[in-house]
C-alpha positions as CSV (number, residue, x, y, z in Angstrom):
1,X,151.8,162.3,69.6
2,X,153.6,160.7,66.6
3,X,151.4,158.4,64.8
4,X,153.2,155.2,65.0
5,X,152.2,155.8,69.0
6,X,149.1,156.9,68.7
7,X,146.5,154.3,69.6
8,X,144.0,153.7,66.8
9,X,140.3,154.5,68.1
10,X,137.9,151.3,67.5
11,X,135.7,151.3,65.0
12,X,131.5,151.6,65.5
13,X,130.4,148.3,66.5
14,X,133.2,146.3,66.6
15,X,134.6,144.3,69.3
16,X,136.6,145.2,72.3
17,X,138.2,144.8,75.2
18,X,139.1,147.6,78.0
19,X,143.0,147.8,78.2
20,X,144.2,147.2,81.6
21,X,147.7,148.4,81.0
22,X,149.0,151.2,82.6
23,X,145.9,151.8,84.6
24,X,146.5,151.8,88.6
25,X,145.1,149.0,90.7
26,X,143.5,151.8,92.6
27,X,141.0,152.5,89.2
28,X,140.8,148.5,88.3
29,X,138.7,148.1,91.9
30,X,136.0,151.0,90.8
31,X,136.4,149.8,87.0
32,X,133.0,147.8,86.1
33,X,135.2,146.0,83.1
34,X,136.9,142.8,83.3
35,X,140.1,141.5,81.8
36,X,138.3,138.4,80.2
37,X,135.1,140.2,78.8
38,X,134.1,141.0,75.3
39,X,132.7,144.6,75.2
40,X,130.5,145.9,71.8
41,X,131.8,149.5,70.6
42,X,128.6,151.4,70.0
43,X,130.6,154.8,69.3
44,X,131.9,158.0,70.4
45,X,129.2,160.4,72.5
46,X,129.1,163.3,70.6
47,X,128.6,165.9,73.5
48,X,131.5,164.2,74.9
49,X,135.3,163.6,72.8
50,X,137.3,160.9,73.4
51,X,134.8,159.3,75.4
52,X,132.1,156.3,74.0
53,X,130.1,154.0,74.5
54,X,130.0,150.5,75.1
55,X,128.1,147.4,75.9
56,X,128.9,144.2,77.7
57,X,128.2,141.2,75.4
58,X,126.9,138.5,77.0
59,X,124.5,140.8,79.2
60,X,123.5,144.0,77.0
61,X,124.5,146.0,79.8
62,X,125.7,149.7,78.4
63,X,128.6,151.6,79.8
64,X,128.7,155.6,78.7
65,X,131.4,158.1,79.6
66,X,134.6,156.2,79.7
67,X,137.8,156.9,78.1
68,X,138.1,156.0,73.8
69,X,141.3,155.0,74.5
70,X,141.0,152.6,77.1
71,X,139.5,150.2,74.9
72,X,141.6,147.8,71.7
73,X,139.2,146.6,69.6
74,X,139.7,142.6,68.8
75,X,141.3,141.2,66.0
76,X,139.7,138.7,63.7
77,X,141.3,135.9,65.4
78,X,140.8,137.3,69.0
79,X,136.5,138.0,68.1
């Protein structure tokens, strides 16, 4: 993948939310994440590569075993 299309993995602990785009409608009905919720990025599971972590933010629940890349970690403005 050439870099300037390669999506750029969030950092630890920052702030994301789960990208809906290009994900079927099919997925989005089993998928616990929703389009308006803020998600914290504990990290990438170390047994597991290219998968992570995460936990929603207003309720602590924690999410393991979903794809890296399916999560954009929020800007400045967006946090």
């Amino acid at each position: 993948m050439a870099e300037s299309t390669r999506i750029k993995k969030p950092r630890r602990l920052s702030l994301v939310r789960f990208n809906f785009e290009g994900i079927s409608s099919a997925y989005w009905k089993k998928c616990p994440f929703k389009p308006d919720r803020v998600y914290g990025y504990l990290g990438e599971l170390a047994i597991m590569g290219g998968h992570c972590v995460v936990a929603d933010h207003p309720t602590g629940k924690i999410y393991s075993g979903y794809h890296t890349e399916n999560f954009i970690e929020l800007s400045y403005d967006e946090a």
